[in-house]
PyMOL Python script that loads the backbone (N, CA, C, O; Angstrom):
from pymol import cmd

cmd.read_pdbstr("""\
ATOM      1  N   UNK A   1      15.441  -5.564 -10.333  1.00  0.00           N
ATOM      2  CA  UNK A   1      15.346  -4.123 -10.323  1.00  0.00           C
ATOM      3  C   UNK A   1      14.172  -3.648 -11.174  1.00  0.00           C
ATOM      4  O   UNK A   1      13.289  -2.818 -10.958  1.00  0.00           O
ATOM      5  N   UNK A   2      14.421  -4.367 -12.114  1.00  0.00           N
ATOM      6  CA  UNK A   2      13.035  -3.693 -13.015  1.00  0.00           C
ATOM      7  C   UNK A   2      11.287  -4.593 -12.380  1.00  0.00           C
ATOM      8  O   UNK A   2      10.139  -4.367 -12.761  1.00  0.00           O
ATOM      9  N   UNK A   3      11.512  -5.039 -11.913  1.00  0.00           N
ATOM     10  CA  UNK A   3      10.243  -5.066 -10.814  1.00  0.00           C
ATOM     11  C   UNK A   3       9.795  -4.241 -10.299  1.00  0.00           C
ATOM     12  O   UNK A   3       8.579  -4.093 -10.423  1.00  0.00           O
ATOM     13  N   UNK A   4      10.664  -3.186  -9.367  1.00  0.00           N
ATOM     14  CA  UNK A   4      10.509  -1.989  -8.268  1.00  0.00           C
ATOM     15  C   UNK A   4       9.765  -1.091  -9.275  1.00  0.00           C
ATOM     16  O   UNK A   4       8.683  -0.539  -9.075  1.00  0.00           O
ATOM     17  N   UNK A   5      10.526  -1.032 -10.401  1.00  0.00           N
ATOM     18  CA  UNK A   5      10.220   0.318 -11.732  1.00  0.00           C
ATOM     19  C   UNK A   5       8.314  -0.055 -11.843  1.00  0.00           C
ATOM     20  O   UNK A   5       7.265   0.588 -11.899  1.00  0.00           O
ATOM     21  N   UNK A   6       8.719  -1.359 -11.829  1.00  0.00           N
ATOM     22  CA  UNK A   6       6.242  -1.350 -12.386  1.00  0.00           C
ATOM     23  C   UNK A   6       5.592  -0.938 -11.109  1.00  0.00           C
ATOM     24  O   UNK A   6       4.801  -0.040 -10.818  1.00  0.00           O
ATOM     25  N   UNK A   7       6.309  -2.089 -10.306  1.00  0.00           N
ATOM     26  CA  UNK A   7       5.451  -2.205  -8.830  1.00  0.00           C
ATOM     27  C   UNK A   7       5.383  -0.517  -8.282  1.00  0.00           C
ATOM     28  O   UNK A   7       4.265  -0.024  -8.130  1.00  0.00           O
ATOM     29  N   UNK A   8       6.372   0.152  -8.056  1.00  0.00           N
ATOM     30  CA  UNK A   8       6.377   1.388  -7.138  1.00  0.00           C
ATOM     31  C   UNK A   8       5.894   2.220  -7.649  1.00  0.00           C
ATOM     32  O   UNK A   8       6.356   3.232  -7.123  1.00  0.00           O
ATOM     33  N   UNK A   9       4.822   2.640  -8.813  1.00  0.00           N
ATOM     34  CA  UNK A   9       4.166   3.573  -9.467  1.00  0.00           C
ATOM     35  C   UNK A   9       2.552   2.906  -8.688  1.00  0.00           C
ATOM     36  O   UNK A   9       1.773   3.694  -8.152  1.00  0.00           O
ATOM     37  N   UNK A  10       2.279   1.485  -8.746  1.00  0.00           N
ATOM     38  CA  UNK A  10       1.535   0.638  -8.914  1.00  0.00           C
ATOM     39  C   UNK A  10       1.328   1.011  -6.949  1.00  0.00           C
ATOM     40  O   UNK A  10       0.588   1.852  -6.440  1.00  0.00           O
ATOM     41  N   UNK A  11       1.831   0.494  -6.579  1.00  0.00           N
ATOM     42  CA  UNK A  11       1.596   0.820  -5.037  1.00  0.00           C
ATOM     43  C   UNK A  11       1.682   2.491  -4.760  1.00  0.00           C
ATOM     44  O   UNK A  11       0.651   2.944  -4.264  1.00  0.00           O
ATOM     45  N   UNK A  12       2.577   3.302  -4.967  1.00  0.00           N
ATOM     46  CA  UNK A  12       1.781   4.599  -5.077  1.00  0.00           C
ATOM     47  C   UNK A  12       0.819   4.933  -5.742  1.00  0.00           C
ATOM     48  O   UNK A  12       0.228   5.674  -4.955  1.00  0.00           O
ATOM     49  N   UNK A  13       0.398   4.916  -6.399  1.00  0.00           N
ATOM     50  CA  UNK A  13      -0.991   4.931  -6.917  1.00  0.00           C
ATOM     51  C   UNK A  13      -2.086   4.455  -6.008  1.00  0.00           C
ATOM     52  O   UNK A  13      -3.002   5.213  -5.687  1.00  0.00           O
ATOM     53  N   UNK A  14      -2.006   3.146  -5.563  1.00  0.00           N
ATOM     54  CA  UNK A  14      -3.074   2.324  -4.761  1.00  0.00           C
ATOM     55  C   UNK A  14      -2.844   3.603  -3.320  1.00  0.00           C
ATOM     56  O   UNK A  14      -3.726   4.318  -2.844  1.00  0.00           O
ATOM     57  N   UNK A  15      -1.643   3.546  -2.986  1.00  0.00           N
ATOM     58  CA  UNK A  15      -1.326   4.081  -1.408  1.00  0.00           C
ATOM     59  C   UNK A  15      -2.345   5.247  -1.096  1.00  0.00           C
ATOM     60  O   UNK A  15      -3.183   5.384  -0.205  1.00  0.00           O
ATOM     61  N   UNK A  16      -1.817   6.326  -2.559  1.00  0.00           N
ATOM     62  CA  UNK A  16      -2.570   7.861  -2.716  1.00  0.00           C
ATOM     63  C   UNK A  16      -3.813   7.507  -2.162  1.00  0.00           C
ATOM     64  O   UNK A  16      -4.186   7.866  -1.045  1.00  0.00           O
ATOM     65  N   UNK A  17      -4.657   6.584  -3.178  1.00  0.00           N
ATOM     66  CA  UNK A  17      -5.753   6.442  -3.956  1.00  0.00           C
ATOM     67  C   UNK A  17      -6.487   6.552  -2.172  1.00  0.00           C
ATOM     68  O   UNK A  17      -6.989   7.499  -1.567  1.00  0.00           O
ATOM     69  N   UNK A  18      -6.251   5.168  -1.801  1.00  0.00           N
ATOM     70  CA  UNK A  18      -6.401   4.573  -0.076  1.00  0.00           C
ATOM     71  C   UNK A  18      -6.544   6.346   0.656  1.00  0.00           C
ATOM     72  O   UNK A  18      -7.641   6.777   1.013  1.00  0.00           O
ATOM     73  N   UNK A  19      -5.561   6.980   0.743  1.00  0.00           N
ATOM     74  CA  UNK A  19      -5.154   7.991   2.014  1.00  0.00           C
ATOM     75  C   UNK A  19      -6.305   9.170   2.286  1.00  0.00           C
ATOM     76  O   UNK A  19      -6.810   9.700   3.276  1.00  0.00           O
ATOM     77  N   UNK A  20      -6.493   9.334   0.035  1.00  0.00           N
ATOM     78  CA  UNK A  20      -7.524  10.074  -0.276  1.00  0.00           C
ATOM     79  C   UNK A  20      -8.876   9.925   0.040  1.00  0.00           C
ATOM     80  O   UNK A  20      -9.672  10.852  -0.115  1.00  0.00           O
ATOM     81  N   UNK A  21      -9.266   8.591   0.565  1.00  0.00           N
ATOM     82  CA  UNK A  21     -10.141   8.167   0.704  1.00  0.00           C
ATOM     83  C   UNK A  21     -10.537   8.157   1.996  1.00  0.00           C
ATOM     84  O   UNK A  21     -11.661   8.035   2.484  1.00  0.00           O
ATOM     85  N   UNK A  22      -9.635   8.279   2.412  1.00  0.00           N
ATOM     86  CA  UNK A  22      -9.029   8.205   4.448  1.00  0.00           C
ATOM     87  C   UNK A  22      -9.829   9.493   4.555  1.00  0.00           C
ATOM     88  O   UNK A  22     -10.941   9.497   5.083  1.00  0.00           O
ATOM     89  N   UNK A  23      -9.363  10.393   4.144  1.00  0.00           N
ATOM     90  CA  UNK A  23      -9.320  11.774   4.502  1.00  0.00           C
ATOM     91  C   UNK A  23     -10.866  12.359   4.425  1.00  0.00           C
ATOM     92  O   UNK A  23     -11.584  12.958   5.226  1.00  0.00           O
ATOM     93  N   UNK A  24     -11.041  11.838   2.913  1.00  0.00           N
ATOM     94  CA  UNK A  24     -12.716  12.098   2.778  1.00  0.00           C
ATOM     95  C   UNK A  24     -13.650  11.457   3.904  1.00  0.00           C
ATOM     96  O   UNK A  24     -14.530  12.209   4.324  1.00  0.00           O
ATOM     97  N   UNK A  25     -13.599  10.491   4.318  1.00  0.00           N
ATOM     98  CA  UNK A  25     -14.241   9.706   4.984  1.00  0.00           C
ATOM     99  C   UNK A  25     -14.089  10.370   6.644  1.00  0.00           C
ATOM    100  O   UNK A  25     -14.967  10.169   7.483  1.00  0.00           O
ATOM    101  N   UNK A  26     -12.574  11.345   6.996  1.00  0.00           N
ATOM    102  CA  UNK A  26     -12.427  11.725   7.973  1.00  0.00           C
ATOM    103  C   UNK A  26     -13.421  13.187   8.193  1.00  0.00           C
ATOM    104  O   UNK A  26     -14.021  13.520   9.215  1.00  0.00           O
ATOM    105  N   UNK A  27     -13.358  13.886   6.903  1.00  0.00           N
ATOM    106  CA  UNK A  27     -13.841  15.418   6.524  1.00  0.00           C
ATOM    107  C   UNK A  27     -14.858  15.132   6.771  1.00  0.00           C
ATOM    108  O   UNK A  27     -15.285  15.697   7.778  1.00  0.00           O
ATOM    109  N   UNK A  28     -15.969  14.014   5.980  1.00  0.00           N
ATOM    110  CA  UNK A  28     -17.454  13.540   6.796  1.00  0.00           C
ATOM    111  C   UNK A  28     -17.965  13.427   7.810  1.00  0.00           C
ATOM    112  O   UNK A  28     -19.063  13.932   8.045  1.00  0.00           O
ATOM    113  N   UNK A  29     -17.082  12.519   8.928  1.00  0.00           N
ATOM    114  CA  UNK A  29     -17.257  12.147  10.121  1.00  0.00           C
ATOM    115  C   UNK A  29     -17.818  10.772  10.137  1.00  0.00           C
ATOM    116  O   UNK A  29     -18.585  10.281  10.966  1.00  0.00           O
ATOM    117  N   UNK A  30     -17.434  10.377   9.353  1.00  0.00           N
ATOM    118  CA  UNK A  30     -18.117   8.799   8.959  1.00  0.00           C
ATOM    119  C   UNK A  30     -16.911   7.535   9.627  1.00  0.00           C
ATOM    120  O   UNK A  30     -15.981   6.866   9.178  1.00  0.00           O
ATOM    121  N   UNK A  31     -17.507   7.697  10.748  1.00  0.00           N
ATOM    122  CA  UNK A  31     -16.808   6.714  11.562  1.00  0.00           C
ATOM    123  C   UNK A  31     -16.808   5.195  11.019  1.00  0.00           C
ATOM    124  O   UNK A  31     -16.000   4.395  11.490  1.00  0.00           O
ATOM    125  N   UNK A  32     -17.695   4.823  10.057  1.00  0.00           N
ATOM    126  CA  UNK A  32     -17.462   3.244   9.937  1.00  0.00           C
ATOM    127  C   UNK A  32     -17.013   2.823   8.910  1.00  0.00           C
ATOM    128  O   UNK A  32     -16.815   1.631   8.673  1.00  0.00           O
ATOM    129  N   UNK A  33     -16.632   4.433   7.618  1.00  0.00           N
ATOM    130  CA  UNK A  33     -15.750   4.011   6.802  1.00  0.00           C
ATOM    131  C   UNK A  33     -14.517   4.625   6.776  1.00  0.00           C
ATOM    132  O   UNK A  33     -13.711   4.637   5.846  1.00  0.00           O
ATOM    133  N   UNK A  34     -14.395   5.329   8.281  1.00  0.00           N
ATOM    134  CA  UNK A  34     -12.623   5.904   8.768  1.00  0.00           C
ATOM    135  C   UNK A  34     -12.301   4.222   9.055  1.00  0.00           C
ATOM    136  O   UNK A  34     -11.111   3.972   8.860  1.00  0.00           O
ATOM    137  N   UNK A  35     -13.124   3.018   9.480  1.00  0.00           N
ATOM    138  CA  UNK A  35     -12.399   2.558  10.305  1.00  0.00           C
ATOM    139  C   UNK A  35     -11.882   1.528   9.060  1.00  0.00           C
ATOM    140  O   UNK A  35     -10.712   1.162   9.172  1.00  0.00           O
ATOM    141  N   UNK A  36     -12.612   1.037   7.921  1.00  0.00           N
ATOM    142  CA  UNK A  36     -12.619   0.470   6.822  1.00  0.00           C
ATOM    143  C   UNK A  36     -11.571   0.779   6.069  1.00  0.00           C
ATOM    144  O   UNK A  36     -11.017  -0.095   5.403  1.00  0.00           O
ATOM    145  N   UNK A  37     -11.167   2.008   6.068  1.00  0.00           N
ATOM    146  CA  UNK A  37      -9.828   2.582   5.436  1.00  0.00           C
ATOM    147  C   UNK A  37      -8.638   2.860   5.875  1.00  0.00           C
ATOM    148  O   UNK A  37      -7.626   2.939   5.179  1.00  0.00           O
ATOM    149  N   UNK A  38      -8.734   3.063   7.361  1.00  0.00           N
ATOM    150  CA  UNK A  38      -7.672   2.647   8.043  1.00  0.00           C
ATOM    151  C   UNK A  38      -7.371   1.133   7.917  1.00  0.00           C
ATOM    152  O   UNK A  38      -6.279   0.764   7.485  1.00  0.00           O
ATOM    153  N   UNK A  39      -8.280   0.300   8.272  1.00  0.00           N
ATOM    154  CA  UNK A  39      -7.779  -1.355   8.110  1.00  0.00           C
ATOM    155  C   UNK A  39      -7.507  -1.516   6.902  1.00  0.00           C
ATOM    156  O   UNK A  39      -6.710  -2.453   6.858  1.00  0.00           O
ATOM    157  N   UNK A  40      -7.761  -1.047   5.640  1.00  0.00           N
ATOM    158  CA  UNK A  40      -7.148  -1.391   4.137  1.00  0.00           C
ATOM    159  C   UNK A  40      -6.032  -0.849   3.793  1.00  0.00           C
ATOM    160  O   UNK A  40      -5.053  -1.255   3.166  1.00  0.00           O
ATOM    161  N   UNK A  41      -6.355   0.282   4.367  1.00  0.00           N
ATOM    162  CA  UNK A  41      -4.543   0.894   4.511  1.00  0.00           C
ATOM    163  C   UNK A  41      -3.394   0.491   4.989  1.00  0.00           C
ATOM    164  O   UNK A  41      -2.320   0.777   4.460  1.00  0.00           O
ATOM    165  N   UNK A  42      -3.534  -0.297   6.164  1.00  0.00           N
ATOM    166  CA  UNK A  42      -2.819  -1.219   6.855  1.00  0.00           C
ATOM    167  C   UNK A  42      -2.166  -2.128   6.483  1.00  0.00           C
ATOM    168  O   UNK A  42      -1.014  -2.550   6.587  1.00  0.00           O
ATOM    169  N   UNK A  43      -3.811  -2.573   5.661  1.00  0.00           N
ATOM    170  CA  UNK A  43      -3.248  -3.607   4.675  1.00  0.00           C
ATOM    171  C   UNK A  43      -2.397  -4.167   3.482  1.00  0.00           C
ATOM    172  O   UNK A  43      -1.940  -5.268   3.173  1.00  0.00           O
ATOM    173  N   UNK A  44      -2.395  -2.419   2.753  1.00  0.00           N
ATOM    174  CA  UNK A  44      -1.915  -2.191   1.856  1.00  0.00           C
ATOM    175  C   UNK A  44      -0.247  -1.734   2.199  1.00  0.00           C
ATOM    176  O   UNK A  44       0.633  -1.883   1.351  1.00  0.00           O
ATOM    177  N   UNK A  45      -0.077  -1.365   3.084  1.00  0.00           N
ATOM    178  CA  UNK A  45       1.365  -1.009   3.358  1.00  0.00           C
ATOM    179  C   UNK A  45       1.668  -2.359   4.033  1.00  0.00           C
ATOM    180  O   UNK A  45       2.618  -2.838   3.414  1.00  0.00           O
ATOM    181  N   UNK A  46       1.300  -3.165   4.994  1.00  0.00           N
ATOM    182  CA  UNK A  46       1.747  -4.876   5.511  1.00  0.00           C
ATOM    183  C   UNK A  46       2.200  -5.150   3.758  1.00  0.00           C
ATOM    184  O   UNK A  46       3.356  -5.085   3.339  1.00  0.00           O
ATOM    185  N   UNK A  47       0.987  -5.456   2.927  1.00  0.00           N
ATOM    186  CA  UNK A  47       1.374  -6.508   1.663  1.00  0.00           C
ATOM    187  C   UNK A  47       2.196  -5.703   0.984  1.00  0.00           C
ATOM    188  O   UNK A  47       2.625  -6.293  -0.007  1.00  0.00           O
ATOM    189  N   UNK A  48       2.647  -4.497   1.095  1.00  0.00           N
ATOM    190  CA  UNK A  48       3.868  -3.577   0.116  1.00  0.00           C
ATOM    191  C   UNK A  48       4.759  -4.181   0.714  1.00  0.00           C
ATOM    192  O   UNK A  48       5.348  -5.082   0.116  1.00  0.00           O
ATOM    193  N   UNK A  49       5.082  -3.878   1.966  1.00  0.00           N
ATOM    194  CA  UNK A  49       6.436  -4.750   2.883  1.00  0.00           C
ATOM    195  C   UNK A  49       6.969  -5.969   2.521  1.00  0.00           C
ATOM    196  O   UNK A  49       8.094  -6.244   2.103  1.00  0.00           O
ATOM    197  N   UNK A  50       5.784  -6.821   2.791  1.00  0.00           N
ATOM    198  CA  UNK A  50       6.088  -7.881   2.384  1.00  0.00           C
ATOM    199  C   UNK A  50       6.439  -8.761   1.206  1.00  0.00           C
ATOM    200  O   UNK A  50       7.012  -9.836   1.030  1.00  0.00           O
ATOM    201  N   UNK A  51       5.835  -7.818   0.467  1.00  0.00           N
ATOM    202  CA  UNK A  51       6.673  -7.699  -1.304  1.00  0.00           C
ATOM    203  C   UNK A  51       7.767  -7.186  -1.072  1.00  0.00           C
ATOM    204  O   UNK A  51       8.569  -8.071  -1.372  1.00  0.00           O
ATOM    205  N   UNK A  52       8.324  -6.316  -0.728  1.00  0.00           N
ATOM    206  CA  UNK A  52       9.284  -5.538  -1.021  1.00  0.00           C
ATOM    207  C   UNK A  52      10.368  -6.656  -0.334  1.00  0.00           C
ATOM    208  O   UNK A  52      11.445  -6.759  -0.922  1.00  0.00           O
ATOM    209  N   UNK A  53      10.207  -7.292   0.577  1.00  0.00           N
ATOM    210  CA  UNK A  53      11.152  -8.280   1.311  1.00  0.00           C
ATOM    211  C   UNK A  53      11.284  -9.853   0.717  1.00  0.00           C
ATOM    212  O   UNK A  53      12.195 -10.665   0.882  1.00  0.00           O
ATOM    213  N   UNK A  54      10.276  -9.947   0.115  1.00  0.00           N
ATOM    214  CA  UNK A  54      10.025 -11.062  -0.929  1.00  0.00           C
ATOM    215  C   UNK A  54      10.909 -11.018  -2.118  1.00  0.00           C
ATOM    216  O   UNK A  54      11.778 -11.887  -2.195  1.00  0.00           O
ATOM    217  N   UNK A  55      10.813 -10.154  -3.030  1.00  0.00           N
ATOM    218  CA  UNK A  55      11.437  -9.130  -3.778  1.00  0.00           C
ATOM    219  C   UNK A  55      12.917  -9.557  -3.284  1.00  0.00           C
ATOM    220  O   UNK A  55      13.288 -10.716  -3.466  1.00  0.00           O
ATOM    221  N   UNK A  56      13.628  -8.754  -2.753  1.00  0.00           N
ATOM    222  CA  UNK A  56      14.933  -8.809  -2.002  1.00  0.00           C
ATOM    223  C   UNK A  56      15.579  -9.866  -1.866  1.00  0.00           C
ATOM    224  O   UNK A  56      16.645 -10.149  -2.414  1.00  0.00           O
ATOM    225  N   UNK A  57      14.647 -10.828  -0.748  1.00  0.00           N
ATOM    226  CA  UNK A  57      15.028 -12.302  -1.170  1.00  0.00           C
ATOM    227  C   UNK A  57      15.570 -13.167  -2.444  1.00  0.00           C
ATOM    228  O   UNK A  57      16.506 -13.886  -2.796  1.00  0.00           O
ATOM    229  N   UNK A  58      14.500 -12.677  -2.833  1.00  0.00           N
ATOM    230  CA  UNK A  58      14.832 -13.264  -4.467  1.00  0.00           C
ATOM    231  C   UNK A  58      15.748 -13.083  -5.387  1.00  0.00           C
ATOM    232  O   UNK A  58      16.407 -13.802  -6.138  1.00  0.00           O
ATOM    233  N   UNK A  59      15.613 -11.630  -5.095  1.00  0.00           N
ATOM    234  CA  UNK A  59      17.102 -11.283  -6.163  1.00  0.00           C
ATOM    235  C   UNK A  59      17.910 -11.181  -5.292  1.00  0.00           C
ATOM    236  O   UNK A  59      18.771 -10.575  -5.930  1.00  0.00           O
ATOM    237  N   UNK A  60      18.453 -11.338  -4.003  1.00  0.00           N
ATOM    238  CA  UNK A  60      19.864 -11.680  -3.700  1.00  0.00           C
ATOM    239  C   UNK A  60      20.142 -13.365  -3.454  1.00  0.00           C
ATOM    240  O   UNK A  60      21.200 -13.684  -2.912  1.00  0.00           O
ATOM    241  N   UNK A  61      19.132 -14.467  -3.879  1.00  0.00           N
ATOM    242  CA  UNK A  61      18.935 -15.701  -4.115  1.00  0.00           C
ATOM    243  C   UNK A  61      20.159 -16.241  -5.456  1.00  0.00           C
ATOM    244  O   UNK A  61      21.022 -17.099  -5.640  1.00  0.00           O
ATOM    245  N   UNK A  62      19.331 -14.746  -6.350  1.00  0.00           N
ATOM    246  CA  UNK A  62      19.994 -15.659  -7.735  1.00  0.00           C
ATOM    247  C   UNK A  62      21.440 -14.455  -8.076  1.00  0.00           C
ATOM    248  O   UNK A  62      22.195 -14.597  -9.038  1.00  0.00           O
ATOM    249  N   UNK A  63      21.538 -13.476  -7.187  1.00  0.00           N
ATOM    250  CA  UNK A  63      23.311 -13.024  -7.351  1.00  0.00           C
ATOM    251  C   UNK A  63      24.282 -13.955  -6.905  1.00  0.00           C
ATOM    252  O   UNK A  63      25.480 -13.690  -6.998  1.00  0.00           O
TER     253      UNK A  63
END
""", "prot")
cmd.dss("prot")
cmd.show_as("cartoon", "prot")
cmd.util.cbc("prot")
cmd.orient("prot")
């Protein structure tokens, strides 16, 4: 549990950071770093998931 408490400030933070960046890049019209931030964004919510299920695993491993 006290994992979620560091990590989920830590990935919101990154998530914001990413979306904000989305947006600027959309307000420009800068097609080749909409497409750069969409794919990191992607990325960043895939590897949250997959922590978060990793995570889960684990601590219902050792209950």
């Amino acid at each position: 549990m006290a994992t979620y408490i560091i990590l989920a400030p830590l990935f919101g933070l990154v998530l914001f950071d990413r979306i904000k960046r989305l947006t600027r890049a959309i307000k420009t019209q800068n097609h080749d770093q909409t497409k750069v931030h969409i794919l990191f964004l992607s990325l960043i919510v895939i590897v949250g998931v997959a922590l978060l299920f990793l995570i889960r695993s684990m601590d219902s491993n050792h209950s």
